[in-house]
C-alpha positions, 0 to 999 in steps of 0.5 A, a space after each residue: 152617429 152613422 146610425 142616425 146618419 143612415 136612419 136620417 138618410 132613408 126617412 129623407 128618401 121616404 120623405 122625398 117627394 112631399 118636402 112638407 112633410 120632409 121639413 117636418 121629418 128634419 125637425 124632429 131629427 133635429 130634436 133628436 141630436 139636440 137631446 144627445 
């Protein structure tokens, strides 16, 4: 879980700037954790 967690971490910071696409990013992480 701290995995994801740091994962979920730098994709946010990559993602940072274009929120569109930062939503876009949480969904599928969303998706992710759902499937565990």
């Amino acid at each position: 879980m701290n995995k994801l967690k740091e994962k979920l971490k730098n994709i946010a910071h990559e993602y940072h700037i274009e929120t569109s696409q930062t939503y876009q990013v949480v969904k599928e992480i969303h998706k992710e954790i759902n499937e565990y």
